[in-house]
N, CA, C and O atoms as a GROMACS GRO file, in nm:
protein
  564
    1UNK      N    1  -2.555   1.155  -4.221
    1UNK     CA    2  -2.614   1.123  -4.093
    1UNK      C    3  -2.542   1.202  -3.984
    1UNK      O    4  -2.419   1.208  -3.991
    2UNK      N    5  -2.602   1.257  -3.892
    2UNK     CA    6  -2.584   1.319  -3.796
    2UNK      C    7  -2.560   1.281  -3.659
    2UNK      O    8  -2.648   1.275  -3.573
    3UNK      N    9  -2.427   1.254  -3.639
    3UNK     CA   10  -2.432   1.170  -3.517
    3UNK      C   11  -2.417   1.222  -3.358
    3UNK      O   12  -2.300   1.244  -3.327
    4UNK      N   13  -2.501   1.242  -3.267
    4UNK     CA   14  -2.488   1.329  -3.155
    4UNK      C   15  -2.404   1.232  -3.078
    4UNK      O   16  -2.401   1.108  -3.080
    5UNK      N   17  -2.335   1.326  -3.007
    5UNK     CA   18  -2.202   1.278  -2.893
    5UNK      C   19  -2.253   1.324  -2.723
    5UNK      O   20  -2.296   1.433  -2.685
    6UNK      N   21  -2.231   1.213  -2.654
    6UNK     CA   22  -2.260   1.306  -2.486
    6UNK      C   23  -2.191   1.361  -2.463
    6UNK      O   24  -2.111   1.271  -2.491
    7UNK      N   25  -2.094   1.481  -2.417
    7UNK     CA   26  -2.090   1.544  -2.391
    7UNK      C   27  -2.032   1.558  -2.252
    7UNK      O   28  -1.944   1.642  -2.231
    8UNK      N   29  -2.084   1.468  -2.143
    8UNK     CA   30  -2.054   1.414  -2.049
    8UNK      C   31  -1.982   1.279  -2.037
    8UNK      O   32  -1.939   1.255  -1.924
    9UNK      N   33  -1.961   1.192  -2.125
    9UNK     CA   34  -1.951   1.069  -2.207
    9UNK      C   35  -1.778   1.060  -2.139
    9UNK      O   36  -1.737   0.954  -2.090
   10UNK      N   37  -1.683   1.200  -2.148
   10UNK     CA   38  -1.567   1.187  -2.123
   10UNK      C   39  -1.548   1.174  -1.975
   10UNK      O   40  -1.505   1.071  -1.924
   11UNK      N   41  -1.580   1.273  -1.911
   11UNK     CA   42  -1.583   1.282  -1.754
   11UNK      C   43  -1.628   1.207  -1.704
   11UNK      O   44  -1.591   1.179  -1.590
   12UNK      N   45  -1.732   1.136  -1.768
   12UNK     CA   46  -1.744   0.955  -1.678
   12UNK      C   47  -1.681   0.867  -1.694
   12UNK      O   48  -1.714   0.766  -1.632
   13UNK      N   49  -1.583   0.861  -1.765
   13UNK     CA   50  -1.492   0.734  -1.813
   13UNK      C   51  -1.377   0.829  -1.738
   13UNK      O   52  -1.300   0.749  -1.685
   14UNK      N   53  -1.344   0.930  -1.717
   14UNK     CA   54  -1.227   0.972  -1.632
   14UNK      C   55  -1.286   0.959  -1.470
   14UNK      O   56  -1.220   0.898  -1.385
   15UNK      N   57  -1.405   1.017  -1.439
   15UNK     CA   58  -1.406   0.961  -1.295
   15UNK      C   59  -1.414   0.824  -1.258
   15UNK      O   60  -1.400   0.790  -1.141
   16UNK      N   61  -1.435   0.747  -1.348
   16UNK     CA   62  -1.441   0.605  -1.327
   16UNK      C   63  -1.347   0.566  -1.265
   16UNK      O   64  -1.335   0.516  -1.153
   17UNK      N   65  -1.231   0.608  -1.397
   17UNK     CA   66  -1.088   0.576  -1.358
   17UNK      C   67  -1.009   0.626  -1.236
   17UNK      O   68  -0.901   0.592  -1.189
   18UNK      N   69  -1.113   0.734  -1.195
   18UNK     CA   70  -0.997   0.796  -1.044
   18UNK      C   71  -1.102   0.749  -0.899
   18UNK      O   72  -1.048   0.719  -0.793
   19UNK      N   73  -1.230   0.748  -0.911
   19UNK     CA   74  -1.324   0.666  -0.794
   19UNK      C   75  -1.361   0.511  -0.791
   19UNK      O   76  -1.385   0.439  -0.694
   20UNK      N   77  -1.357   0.481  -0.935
   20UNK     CA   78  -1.358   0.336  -0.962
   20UNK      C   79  -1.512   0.282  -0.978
   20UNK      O   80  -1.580   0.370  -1.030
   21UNK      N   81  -1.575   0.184  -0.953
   21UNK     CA   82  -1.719   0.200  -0.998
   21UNK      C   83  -1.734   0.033  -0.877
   21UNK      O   84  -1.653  -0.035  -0.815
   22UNK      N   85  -1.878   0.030  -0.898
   22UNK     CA   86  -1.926  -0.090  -0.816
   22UNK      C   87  -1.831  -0.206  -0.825
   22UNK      O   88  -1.771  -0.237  -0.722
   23UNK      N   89  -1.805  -0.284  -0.948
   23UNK     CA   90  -1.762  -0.372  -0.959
   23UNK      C   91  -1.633  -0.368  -0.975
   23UNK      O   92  -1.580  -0.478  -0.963
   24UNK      N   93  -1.544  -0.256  -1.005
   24UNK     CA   94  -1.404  -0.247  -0.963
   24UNK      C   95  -1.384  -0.104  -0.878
   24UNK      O   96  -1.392   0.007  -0.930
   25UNK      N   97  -1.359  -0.127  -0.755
   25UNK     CA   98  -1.330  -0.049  -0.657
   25UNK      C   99  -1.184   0.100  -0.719
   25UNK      O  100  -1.126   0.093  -0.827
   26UNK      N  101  -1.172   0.157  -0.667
   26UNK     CA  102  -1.036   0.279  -0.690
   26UNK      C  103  -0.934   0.190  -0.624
   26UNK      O  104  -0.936   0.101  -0.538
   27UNK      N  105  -0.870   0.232  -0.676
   27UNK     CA  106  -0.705   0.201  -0.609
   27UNK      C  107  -0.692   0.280  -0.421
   27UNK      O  108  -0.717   0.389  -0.370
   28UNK      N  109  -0.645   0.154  -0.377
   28UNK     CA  110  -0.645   0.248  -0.214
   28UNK      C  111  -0.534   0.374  -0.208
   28UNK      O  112  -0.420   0.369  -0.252
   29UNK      N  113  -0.568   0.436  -0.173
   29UNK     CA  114  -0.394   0.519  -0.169
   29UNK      C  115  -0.300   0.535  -0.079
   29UNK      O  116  -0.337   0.487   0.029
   30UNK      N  117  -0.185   0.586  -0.075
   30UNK     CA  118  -0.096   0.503  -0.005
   30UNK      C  119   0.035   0.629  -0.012
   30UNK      O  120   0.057   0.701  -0.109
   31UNK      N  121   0.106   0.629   0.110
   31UNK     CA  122   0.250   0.683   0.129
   31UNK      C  123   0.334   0.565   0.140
   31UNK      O  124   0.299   0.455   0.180
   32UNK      N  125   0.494   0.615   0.084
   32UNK     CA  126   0.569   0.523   0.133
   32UNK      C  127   0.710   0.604   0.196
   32UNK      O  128   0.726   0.716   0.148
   33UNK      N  129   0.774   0.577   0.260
   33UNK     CA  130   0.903   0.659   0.275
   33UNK      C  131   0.959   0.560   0.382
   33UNK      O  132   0.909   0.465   0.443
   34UNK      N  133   1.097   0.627   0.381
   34UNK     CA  134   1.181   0.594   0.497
   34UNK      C  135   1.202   0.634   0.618
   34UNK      O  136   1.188   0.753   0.644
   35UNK      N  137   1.232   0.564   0.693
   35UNK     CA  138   1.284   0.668   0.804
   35UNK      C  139   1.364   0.594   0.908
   35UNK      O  140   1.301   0.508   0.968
   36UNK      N  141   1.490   0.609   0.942
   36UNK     CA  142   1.600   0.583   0.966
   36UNK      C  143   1.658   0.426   0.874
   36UNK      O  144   1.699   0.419   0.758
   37UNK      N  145   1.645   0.332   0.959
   37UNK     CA  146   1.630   0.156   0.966
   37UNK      C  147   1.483   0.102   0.956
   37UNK      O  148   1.434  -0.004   0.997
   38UNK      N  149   1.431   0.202   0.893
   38UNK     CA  150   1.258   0.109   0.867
   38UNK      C  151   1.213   0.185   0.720
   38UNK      O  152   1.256   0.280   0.654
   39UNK      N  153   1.135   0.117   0.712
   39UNK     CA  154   1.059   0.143   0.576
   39UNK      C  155   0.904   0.154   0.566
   39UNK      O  156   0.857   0.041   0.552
   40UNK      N  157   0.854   0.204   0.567
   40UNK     CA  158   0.726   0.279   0.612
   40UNK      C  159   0.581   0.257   0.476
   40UNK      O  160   0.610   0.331   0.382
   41UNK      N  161   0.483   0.201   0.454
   41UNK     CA  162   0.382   0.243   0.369
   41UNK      C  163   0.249   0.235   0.447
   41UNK      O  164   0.219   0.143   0.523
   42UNK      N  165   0.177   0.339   0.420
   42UNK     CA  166   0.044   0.348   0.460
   42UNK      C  167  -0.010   0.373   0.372
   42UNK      O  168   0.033   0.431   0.273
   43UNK      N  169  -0.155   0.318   0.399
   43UNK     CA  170  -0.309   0.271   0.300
   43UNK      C  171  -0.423   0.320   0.402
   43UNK      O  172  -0.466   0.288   0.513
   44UNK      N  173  -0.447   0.416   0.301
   44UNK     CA  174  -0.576   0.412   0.344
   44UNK      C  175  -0.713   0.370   0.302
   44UNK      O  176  -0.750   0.390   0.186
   45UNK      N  177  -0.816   0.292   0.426
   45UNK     CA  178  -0.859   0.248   0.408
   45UNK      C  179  -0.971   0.262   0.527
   45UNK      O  180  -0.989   0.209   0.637
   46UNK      N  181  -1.041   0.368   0.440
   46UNK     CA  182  -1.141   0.444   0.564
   46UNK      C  183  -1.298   0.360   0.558
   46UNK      O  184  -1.369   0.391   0.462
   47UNK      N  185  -1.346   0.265   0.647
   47UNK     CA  186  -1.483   0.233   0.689
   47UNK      C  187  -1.440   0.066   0.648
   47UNK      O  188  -1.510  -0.005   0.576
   48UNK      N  189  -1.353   0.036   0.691
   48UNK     CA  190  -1.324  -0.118   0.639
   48UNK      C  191  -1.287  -0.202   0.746
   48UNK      O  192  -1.206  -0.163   0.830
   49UNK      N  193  -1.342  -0.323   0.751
   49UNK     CA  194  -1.351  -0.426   0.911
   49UNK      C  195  -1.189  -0.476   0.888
   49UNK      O  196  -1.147  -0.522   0.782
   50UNK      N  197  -1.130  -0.462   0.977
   50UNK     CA  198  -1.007  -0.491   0.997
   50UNK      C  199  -1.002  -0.632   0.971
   50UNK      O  200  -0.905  -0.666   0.902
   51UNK      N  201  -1.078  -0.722   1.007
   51UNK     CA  202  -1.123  -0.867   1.000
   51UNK      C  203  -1.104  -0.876   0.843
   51UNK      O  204  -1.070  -0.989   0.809
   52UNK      N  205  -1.118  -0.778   0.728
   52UNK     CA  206  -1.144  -0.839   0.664
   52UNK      C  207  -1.010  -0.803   0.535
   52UNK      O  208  -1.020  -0.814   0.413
   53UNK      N  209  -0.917  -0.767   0.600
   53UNK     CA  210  -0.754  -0.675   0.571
   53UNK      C  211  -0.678  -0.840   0.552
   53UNK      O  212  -0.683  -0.940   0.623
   54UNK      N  213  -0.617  -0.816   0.442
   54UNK     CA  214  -0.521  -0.951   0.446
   54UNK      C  215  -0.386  -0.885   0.322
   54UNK      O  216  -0.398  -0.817   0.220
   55UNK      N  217  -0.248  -0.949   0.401
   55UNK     CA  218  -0.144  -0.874   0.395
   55UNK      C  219  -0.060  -1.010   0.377
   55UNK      O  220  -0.038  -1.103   0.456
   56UNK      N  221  -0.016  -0.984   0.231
   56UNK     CA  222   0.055  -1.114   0.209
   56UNK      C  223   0.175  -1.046   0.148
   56UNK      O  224   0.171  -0.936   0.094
   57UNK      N  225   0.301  -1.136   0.164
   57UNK     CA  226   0.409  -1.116   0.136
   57UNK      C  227   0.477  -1.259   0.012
   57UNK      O  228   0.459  -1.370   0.062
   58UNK      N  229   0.546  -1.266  -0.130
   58UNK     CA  230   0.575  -1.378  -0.188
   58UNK      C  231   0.638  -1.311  -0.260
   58UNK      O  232   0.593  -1.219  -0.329
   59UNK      N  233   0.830  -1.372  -0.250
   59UNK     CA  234   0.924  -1.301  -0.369
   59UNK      C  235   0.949  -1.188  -0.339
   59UNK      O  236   1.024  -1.135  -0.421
   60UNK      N  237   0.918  -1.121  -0.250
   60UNK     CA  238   0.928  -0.977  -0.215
   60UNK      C  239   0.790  -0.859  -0.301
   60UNK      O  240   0.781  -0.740  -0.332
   61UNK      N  241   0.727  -0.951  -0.307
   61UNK     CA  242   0.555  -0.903  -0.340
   61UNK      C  243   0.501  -0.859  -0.243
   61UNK      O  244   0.475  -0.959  -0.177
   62UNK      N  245   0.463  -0.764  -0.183
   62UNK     CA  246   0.347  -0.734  -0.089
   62UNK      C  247   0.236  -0.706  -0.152
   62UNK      O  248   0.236  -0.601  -0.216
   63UNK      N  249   0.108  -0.795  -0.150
   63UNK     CA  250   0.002  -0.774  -0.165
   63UNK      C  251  -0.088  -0.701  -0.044
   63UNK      O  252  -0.049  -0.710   0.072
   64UNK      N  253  -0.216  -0.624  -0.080
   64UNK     CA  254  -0.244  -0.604   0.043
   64UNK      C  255  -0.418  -0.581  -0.034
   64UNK      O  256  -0.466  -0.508  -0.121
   65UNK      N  257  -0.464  -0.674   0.043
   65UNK     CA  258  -0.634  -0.680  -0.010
   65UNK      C  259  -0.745  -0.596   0.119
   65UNK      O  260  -0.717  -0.586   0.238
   66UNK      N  261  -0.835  -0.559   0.070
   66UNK     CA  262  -0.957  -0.527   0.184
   66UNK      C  263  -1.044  -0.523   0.120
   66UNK      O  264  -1.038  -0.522  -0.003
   67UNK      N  265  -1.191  -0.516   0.210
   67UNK     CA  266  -1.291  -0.529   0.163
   67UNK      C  267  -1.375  -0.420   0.250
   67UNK      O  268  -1.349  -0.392   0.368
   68UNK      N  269  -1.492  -0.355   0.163
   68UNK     CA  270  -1.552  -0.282   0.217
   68UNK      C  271  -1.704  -0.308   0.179
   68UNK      O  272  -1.736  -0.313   0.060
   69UNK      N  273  -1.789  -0.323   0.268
   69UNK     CA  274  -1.929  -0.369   0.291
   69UNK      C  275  -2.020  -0.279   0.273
   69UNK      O  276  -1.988  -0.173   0.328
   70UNK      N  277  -2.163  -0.275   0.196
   70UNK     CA  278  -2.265  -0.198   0.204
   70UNK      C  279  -2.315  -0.230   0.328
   70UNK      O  280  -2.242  -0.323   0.360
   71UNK      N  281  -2.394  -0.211   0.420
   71UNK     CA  282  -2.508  -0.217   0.537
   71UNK      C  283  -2.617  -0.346   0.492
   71UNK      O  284  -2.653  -0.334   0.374
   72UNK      N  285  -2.660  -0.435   0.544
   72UNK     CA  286  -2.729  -0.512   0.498
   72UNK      C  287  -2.833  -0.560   0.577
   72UNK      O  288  -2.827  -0.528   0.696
   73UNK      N  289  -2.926  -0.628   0.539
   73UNK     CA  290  -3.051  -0.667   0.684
   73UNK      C  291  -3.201  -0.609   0.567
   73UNK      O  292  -3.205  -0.555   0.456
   74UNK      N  293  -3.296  -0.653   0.654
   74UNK     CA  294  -3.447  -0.662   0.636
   74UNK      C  295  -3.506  -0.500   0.602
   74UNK      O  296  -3.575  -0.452   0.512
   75UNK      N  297  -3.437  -0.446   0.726
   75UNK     CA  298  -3.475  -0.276   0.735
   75UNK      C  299  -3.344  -0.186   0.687
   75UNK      O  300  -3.297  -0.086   0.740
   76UNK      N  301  -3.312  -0.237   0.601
   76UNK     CA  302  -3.187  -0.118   0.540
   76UNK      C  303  -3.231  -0.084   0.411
   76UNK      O  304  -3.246  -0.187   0.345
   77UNK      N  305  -3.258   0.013   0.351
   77UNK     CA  306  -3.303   0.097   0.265
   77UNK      C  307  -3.168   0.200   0.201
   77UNK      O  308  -3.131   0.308   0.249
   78UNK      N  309  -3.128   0.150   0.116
   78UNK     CA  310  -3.006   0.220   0.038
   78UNK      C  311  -3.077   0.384   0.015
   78UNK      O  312  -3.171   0.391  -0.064
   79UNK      N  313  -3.034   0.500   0.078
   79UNK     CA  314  -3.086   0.620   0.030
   79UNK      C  315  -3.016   0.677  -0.036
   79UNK      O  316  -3.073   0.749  -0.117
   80UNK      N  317  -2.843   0.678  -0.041
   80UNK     CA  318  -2.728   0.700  -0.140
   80UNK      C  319  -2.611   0.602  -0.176
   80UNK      O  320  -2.598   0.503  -0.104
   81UNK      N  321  -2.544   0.615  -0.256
   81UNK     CA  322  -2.469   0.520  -0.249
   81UNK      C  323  -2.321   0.550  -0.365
   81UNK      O  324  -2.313   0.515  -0.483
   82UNK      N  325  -2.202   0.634  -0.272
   82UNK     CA  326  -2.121   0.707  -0.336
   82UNK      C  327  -2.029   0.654  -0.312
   82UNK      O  328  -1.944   0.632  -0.399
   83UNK      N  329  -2.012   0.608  -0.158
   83UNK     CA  330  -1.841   0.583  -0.156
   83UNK      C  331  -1.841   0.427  -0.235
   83UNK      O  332  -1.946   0.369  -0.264
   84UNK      N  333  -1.691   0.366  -0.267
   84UNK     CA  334  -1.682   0.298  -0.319
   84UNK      C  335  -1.663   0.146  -0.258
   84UNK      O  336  -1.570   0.136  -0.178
   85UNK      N  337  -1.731   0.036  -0.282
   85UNK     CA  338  -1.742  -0.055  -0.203
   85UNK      C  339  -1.665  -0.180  -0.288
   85UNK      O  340  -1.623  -0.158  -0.401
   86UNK      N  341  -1.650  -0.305  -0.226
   86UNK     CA  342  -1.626  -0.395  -0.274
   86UNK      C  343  -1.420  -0.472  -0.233
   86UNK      O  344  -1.374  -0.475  -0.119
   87UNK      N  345  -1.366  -0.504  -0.322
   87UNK     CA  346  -1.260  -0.568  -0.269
   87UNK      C  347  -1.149  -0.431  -0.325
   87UNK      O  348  -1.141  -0.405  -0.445
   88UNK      N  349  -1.084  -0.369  -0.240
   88UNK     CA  350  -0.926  -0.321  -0.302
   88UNK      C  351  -0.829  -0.409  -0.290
   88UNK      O  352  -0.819  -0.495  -0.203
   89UNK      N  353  -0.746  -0.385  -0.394
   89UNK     CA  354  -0.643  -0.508  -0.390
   89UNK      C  355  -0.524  -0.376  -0.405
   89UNK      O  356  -0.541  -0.280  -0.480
   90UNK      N  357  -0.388  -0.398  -0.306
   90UNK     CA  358  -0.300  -0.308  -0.449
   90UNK      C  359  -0.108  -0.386  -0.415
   90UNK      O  360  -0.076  -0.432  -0.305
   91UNK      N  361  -0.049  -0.383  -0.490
   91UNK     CA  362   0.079  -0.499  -0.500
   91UNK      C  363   0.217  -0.363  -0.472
   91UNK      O  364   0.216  -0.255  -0.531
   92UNK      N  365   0.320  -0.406  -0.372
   92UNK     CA  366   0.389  -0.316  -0.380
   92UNK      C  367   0.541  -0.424  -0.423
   92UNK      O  368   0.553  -0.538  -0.379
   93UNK      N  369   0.633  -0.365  -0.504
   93UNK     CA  370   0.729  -0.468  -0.532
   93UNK      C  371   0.865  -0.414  -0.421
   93UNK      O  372   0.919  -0.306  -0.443
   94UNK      N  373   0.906  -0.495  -0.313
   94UNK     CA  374   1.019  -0.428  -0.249
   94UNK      C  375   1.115  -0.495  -0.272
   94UNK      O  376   1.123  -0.610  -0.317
   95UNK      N  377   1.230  -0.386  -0.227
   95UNK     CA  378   1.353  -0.442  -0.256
   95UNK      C  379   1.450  -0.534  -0.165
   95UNK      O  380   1.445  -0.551  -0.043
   96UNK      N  381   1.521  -0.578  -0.240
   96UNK     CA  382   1.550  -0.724  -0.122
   96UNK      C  383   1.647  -0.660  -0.042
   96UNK      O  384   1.742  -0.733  -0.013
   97UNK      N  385   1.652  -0.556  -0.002
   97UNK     CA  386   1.744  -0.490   0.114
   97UNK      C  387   1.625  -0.508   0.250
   97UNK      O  388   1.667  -0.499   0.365
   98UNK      N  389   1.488  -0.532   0.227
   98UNK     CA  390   1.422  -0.540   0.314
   98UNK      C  391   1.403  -0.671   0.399
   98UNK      O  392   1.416  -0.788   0.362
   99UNK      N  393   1.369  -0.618   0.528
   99UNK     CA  394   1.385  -0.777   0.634
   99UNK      C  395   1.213  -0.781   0.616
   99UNK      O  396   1.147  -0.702   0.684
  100UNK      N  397   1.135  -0.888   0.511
  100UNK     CA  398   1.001  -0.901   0.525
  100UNK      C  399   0.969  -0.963   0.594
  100UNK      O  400   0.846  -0.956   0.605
  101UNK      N  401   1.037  -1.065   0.692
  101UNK     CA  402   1.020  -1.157   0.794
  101UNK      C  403   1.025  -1.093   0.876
  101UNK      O  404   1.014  -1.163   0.976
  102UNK      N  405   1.041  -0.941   0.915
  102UNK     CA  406   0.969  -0.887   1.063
  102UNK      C  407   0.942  -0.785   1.024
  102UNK      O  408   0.989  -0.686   1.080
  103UNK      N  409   0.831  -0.769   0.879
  103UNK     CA  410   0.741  -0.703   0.870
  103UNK      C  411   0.619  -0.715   1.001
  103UNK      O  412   0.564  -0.817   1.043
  104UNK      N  413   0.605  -0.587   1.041
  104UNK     CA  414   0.444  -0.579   1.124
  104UNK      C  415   0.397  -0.442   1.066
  104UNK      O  416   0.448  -0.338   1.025
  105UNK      N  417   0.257  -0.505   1.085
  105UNK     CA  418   0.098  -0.419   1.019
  105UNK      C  419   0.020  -0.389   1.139
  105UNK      O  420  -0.009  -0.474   1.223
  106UNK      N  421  -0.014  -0.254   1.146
  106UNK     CA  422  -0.130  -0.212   1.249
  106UNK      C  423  -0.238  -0.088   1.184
  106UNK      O  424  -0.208   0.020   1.134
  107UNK      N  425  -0.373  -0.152   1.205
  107UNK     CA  426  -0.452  -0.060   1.138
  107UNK      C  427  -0.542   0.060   1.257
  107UNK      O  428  -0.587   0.031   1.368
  108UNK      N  429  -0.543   0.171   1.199
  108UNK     CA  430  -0.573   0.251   1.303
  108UNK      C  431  -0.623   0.379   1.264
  108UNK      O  432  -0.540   0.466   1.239
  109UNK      N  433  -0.788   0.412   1.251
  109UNK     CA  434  -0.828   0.560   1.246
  109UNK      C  435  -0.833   0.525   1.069
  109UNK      O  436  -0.799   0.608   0.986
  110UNK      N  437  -0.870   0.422   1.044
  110UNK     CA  438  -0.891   0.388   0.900
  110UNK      C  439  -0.746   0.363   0.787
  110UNK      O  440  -0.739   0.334   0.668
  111UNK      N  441  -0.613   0.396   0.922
  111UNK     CA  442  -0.538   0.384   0.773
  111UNK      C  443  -0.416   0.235   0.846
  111UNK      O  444  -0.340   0.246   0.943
  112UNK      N  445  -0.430   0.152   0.786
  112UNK     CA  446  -0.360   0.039   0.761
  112UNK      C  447  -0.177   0.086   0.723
  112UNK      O  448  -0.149   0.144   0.619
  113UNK      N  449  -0.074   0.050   0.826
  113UNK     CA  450   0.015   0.118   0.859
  113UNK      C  451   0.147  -0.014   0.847
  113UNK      O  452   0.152  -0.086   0.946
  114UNK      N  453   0.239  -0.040   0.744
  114UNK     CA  454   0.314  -0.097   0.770
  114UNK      C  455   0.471  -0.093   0.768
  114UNK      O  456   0.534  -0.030   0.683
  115UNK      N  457   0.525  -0.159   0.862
  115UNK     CA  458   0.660  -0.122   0.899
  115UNK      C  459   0.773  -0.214   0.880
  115UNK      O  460   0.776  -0.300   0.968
  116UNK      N  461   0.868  -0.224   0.791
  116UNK     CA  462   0.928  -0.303   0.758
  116UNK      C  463   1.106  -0.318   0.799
  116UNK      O  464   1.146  -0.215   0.744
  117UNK      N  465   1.188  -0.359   0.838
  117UNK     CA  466   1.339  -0.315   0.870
  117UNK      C  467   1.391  -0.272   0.746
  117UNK      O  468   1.328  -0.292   0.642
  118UNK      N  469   1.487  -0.222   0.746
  118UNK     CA  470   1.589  -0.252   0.631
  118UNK      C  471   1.705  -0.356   0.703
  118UNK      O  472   1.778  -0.346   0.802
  119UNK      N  473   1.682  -0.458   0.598
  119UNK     CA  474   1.783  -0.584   0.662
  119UNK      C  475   1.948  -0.493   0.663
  119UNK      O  476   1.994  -0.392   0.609
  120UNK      N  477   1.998  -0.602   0.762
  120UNK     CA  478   2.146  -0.563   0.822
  120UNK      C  479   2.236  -0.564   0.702
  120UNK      O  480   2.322  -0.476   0.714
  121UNK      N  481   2.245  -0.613   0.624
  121UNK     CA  482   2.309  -0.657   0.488
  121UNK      C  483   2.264  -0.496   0.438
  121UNK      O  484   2.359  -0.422   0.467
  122UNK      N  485   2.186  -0.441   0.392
  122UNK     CA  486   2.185  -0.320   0.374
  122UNK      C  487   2.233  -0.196   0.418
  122UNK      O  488   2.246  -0.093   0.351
  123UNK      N  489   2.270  -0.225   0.586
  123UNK     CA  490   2.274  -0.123   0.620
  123UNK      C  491   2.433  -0.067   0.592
  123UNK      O  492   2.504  -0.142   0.525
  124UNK      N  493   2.480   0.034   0.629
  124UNK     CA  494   2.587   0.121   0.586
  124UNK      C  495   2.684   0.044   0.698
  124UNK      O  496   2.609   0.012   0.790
  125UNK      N  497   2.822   0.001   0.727
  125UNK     CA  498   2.857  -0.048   0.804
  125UNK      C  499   3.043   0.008   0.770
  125UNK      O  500   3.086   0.053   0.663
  126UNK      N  501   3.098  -0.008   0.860
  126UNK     CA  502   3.287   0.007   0.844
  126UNK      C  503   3.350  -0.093   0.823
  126UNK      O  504   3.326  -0.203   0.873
  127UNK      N  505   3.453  -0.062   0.734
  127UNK     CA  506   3.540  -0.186   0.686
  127UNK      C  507   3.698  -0.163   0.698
  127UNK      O  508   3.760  -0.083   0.628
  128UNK      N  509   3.743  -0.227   0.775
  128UNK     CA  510   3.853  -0.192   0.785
  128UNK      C  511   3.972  -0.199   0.623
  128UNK      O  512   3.971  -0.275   0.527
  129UNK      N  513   4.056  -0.093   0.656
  129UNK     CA  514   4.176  -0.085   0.562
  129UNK      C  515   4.308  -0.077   0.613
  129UNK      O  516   4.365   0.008   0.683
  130UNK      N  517   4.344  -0.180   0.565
  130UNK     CA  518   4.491  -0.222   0.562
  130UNK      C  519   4.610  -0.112   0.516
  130UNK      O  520   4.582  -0.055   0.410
  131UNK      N  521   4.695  -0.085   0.555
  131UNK     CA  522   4.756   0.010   0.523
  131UNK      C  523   4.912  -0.017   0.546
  131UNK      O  524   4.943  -0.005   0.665
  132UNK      N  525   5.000  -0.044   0.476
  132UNK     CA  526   5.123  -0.105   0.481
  132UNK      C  527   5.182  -0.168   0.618
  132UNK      O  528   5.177  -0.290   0.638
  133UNK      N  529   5.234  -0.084   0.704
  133UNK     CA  530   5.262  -0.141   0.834
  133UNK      C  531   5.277  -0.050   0.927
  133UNK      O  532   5.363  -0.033   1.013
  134UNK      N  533   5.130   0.034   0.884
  134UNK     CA  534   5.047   0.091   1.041
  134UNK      C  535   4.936   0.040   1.080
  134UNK      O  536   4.875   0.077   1.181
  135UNK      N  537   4.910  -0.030   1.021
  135UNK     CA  538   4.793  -0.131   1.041
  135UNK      C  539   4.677  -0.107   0.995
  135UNK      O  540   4.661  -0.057   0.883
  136UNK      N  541   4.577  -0.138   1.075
  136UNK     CA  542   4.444  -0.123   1.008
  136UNK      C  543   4.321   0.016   1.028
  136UNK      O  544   4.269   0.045   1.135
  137UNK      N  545   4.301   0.069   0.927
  137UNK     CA  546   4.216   0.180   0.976
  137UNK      C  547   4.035   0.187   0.933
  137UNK      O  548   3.986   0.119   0.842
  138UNK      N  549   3.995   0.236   0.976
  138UNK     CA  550   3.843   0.228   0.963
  138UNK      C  551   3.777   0.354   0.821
  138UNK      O  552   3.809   0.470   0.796
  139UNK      N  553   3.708   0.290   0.776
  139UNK     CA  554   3.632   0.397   0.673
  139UNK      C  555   3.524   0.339   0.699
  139UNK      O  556   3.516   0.222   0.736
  140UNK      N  557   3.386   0.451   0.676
  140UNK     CA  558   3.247   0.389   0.672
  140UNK      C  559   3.266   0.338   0.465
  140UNK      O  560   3.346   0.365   0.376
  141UNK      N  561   3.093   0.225   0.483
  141UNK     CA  562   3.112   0.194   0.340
  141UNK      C  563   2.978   0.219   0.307
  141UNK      O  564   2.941   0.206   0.190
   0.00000   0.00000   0.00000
């Protein structure tokens, strides 16, 4: 028996996985970096009601959900339908050097922007050293 294969069969199960499909959305994407005493990740999240952005923090979990809407009503007539809709979810795990209690989020020009401290306990600080009987001298630590 002769069994025919699509051909195309592969490249749809790989774009799936990188655009995502109706019922499971793509992964949002996202920078993260530092910069000085803060800690920086942005998401983007282009055509999405800010209303509908929810940013949770548990254990040092940041979750960060959105939702993105088709057009809806009496006279709306779907003529394409490419970008990807429905709920993104995506989990970032931080480290407990971070102050998540004055985490702030501002979304802007589609990309969802958050800013985190690096707690004081982290930061690089001087400790004094004792030194027989000239007393005490400073090193950073």
């Amino acid at each position: 028996m002769l069994m025919r294969t699509d051909p195309f069969r592969e490249i749809d199960r790989l774009a799936e996985q990188l655009l995502g499909t109706n019922s499971r959305p793509a992964v949002m994407h996202m920078d993260a970096y530092r910069d000085g005493d803060y800690f920086y990740a942005a998401f983007d999240l282009p055509g999405v009601d800010p209303d509908s952005i929810d940013c949770t923090v548990e254990r040092n979990v940041l979750t960060v959900r959105a939702q993105r809407r088709r057009p809806t009503g009496d006279n709306v007539e779907l003529v394409a339908a490419e970008r990807p809709m429905g709920t993104f979810s995506r989990q970032l795990f931080l480290s407990d050097t971070l102050d998540t209690d004055r985490l702030e989020a501002g979304y802007d020009h589609g990309v969802l922007t958050l800013r985190i401290p690096v707690a004081e306990r982290a930061k690089p600080r001087r400790v004094a050293i004792a030194t027989g009987s000239n007393g005490h001298r400073q090193i950073d630590a």
